[in-house]
N, CA and C atoms as an extended XYZ file, in Angstrom:
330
Properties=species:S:1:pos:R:3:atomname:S:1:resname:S:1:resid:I:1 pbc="F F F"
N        85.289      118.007      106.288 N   UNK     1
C        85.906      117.380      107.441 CA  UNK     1
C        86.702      118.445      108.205 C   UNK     1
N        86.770      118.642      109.422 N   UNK     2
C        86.794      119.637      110.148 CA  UNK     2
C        88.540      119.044      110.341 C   UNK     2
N        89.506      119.983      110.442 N   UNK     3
C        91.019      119.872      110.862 CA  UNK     3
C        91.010      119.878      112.993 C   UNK     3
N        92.160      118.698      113.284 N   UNK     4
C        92.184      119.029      114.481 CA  UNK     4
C        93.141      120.234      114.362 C   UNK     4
N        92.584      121.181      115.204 N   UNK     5
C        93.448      122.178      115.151 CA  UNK     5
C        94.066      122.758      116.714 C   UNK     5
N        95.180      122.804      116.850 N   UNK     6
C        95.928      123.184      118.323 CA  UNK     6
C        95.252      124.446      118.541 C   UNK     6
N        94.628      124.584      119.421 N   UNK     7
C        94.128      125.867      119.948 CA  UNK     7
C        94.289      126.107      121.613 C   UNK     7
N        93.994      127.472      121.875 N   UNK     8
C        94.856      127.499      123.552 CA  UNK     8
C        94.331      126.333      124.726 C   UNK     8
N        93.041      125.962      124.513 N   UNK     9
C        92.669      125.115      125.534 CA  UNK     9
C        93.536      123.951      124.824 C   UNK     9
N        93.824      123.200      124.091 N   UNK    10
C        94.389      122.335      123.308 CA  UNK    10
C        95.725      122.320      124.340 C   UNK    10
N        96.423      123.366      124.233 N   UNK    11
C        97.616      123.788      124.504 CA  UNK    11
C        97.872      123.651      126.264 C   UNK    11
N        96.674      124.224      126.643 N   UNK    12
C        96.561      123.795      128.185 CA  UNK    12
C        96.442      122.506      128.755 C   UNK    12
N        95.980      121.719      127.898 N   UNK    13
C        95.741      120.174      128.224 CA  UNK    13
C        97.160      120.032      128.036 C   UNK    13
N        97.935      119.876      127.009 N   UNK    14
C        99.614      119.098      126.499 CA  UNK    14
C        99.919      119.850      127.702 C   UNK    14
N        99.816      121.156      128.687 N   UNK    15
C       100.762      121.409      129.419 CA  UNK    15
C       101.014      120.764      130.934 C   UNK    15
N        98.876      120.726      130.909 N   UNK    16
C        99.293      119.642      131.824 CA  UNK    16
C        99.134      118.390      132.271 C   UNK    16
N        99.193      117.701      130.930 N   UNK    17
C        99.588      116.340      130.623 CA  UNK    17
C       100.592      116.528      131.312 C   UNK    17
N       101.897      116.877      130.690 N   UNK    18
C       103.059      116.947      130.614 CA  UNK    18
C       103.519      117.121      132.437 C   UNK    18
N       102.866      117.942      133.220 N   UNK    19
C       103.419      118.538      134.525 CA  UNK    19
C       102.862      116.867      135.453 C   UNK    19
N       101.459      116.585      134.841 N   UNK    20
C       100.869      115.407      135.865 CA  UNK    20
C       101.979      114.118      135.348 C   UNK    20
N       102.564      114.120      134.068 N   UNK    21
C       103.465      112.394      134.267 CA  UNK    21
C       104.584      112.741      134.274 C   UNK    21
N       105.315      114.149      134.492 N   UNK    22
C       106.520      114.566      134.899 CA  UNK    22
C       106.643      114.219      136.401 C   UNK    22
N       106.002      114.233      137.106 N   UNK    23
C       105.792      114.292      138.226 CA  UNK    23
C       105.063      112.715      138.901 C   UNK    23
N       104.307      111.981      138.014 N   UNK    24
C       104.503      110.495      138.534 CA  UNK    24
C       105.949      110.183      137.996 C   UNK    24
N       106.609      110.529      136.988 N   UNK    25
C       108.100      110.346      136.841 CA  UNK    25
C       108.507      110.526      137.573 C   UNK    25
N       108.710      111.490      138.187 N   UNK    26
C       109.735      111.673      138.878 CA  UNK    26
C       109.710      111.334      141.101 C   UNK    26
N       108.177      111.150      141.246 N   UNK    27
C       108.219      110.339      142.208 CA  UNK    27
C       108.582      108.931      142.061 C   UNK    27
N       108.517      108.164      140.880 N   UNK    28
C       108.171      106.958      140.642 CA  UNK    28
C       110.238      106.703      140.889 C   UNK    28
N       111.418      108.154      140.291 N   UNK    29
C       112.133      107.843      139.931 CA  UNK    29
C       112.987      107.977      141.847 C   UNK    29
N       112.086      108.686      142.409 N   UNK    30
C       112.907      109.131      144.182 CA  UNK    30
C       112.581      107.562      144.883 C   UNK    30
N       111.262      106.896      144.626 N   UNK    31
C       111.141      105.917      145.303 CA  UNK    31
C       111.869      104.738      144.749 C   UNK    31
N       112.438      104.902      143.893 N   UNK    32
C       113.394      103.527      143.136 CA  UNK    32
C       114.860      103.916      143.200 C   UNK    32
N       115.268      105.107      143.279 N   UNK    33
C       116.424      105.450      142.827 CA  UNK    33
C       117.534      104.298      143.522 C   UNK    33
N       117.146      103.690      144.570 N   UNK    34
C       118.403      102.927      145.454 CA  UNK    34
C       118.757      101.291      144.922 C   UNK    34
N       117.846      101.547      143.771 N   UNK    35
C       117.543      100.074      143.119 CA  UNK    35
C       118.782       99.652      142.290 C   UNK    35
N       119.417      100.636      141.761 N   UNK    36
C       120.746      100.927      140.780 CA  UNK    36
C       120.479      101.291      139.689 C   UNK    36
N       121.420      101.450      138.921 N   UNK    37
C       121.082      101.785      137.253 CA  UNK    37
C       120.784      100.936      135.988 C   UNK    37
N       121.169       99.720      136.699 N   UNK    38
C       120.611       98.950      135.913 CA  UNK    38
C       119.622       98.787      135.846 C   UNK    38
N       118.721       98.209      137.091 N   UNK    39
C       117.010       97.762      137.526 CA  UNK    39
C       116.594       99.314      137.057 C   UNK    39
N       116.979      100.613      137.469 N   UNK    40
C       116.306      101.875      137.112 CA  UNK    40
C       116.059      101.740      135.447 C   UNK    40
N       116.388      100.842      134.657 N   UNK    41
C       116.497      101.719      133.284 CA  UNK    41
C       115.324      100.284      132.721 C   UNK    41
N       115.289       99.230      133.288 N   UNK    42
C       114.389       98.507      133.221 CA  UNK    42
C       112.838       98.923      133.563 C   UNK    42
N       113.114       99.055      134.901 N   UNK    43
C       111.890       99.832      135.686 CA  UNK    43
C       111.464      101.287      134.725 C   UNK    43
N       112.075      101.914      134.056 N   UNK    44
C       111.460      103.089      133.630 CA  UNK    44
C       110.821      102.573      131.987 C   UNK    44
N       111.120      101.610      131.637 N   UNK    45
C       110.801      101.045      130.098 CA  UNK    45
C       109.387      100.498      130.935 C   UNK    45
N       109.256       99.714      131.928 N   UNK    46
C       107.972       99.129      132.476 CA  UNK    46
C       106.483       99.915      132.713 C   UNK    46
N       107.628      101.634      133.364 N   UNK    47
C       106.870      102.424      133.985 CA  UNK    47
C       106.517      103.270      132.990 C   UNK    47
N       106.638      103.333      131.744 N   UNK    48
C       106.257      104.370      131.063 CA  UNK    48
C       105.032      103.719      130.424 C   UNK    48
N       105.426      102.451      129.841 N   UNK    49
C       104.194      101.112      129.390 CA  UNK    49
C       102.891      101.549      130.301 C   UNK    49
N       103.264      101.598      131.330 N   UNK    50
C       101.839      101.658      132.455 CA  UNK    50
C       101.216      103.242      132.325 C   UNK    50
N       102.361      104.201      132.301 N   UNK    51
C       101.205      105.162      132.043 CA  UNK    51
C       101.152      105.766      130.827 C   UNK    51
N       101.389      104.867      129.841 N   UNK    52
C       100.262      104.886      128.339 CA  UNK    52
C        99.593      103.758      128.519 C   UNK    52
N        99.300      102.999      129.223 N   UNK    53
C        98.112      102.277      129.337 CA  UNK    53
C        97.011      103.044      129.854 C   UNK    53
N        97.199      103.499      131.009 N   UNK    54
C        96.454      104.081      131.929 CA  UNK    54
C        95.607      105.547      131.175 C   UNK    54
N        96.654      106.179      130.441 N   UNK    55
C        96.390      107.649      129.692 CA  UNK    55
C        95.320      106.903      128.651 C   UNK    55
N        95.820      105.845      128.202 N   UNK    56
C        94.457      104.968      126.853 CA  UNK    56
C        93.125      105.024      127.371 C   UNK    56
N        93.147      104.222      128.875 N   UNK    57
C        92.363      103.668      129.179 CA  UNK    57
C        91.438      105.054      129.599 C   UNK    57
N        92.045      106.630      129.690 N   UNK    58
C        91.175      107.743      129.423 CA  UNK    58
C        90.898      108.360      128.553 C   UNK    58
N        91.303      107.460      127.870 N   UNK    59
C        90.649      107.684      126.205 CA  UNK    59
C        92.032      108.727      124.982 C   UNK    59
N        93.013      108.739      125.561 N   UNK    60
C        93.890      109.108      124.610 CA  UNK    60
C        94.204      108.608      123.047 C   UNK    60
N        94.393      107.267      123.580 N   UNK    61
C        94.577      106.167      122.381 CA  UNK    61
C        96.517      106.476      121.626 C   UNK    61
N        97.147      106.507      122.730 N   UNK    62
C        98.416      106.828      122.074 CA  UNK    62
C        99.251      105.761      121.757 C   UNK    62
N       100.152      105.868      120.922 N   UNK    63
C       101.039      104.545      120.524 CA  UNK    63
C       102.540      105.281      119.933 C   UNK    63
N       103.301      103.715      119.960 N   UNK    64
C       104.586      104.267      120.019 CA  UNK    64
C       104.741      104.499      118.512 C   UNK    64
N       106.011      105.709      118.634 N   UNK    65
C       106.487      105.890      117.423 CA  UNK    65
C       107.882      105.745      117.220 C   UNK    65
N       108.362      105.966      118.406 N   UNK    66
C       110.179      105.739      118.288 CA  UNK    66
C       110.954      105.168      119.760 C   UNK    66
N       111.399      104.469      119.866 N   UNK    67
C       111.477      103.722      121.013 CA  UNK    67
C       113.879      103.044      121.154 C   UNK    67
N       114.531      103.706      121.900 N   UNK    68
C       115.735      103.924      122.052 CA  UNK    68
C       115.903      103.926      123.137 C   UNK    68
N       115.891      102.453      123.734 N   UNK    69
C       116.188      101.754      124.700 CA  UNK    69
C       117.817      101.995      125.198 C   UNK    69
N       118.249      102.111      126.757 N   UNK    70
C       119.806      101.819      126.800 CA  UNK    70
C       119.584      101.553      128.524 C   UNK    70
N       120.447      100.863      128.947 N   UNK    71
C       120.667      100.657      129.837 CA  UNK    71
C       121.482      102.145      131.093 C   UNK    71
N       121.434      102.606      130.383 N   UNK    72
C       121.650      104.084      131.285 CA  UNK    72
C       120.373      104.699      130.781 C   UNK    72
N       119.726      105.001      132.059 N   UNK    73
C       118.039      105.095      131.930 CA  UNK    73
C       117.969      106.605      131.813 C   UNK    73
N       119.349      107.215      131.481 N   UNK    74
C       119.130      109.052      131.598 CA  UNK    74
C       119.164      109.499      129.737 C   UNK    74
N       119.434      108.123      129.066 N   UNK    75
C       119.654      107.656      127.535 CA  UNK    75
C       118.932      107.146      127.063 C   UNK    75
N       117.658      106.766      127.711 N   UNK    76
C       116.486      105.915      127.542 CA  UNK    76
C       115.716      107.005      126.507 C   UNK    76
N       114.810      107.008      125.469 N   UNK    77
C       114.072      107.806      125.233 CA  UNK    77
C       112.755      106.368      124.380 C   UNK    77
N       111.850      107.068      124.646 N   UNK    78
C       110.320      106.777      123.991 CA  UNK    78
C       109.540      107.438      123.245 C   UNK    78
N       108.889      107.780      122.401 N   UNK    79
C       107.760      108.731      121.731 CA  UNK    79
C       107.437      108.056      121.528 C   UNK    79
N       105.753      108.541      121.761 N   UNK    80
C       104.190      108.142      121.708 CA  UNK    80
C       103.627      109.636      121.091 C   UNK    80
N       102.938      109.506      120.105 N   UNK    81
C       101.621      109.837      119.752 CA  UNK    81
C       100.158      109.193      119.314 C   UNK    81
N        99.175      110.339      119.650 N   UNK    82
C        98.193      110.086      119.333 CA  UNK    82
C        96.783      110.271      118.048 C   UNK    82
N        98.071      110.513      117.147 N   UNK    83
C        97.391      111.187      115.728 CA  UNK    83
C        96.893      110.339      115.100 C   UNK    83
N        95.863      110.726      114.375 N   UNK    84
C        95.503      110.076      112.911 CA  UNK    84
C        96.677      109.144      112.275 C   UNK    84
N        97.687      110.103      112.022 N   UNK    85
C        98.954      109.226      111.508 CA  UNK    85
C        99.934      109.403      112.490 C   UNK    85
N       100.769      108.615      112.447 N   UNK    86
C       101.959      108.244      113.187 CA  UNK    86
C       102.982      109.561      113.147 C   UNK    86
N       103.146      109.693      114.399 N   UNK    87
C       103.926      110.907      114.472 CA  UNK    87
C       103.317      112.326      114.642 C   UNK    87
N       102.029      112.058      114.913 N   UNK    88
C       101.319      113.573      115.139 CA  UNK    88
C        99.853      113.717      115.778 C   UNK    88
N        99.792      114.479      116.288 N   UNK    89
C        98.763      114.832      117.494 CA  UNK    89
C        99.730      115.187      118.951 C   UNK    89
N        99.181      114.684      119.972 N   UNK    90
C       100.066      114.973      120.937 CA  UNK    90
C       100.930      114.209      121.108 C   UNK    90
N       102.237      114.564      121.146 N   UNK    91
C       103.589      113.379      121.269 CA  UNK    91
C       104.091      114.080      122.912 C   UNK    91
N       104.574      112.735      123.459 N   UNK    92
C       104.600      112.786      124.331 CA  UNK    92
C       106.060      111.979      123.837 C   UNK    92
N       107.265      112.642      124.455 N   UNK    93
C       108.721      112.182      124.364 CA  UNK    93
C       109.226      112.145      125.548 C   UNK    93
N       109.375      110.541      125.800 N   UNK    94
C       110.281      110.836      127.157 CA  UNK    94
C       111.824      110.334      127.172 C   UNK    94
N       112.373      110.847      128.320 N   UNK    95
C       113.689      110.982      127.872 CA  UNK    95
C       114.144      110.678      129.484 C   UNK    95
N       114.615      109.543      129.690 N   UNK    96
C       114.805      109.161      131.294 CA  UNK    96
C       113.925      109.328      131.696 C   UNK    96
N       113.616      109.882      132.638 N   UNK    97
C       112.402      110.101      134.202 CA  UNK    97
C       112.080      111.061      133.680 C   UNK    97
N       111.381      112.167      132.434 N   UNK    98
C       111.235      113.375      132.222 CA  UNK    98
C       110.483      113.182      130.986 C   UNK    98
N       109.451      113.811      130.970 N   UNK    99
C       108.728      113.347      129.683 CA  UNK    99
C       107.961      115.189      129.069 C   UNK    99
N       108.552      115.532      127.732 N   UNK   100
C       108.274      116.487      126.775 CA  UNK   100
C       106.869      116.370      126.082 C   UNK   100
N       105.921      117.330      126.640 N   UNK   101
C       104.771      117.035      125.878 CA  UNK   101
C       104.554      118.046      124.447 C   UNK   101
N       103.646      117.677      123.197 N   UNK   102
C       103.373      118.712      122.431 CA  UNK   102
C       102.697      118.228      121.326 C   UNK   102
N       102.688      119.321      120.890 N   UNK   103
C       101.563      118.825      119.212 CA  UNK   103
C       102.086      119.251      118.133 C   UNK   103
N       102.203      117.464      117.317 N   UNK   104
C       102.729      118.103      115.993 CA  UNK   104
C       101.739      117.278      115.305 C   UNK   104
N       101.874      118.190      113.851 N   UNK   105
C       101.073      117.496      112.407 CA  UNK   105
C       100.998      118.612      111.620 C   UNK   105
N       100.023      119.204      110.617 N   UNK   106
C       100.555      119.793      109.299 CA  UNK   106
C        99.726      120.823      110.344 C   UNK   106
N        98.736      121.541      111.241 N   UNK   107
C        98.077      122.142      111.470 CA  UNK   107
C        98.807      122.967      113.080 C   UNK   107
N       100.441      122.679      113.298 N   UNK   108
C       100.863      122.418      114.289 CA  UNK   108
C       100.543      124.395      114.418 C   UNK   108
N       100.159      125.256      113.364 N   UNK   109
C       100.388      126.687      114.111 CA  UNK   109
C        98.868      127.369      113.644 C   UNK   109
N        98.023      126.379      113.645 N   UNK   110
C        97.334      127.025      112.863 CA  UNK   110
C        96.521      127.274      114.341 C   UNK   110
């Protein structure tokens, strides 16, 4: 059975995963911002749902792993991966309007 293994094209995809939903983040966060902080921290728990739907529906298949909800949406955080097991392949951590892409699991340097 062959190991997924992080390799540079691997590495180029997580980077720009990461730049394409940094960036619906952060338009998603200029066209709402006048909404307040409350509706903002709602709206970003809604808006992140939609694009791990959307990332599935291109075949990612990611799911949550840690989820730390708050009503100050700059305190909000989510992780999703897409591993075999929970917690590894590409995790995608977001943290307010800003989302950390990368790859972890036992093969993370190989």
């Amino acid at each position: 059975m062959m190991k997924d293994i992080i390799t540079e094209a691997k590495y180029l995809e997580i980077l720009n995963l990461q730049d394409r939903i940094n960036l619906e983040l952060r338009n998603f966060f200029i066209g709402n911002k006048n909404q307040g902080r409350k509706a903002l921290a709602s709206l970003l728990v809604n808006y992140v749902e939609e694009i791990i739907t959307k990332l599935n529906n291109e075949g990612y298949e990611f799911g949550l792993c840690d989820y730390s909800g708050d009503i100050n949406y700059e305190n909000s955080e989510q992780t999703f991966c897409n591993g075999k097991e929970m917690g590894t392949g590409i995790c995608l951590h977001f943290h307010g309007f800003s989302v950390q892409a990368f790859w972890e699991g036992n093969d993370r340097y190989a």
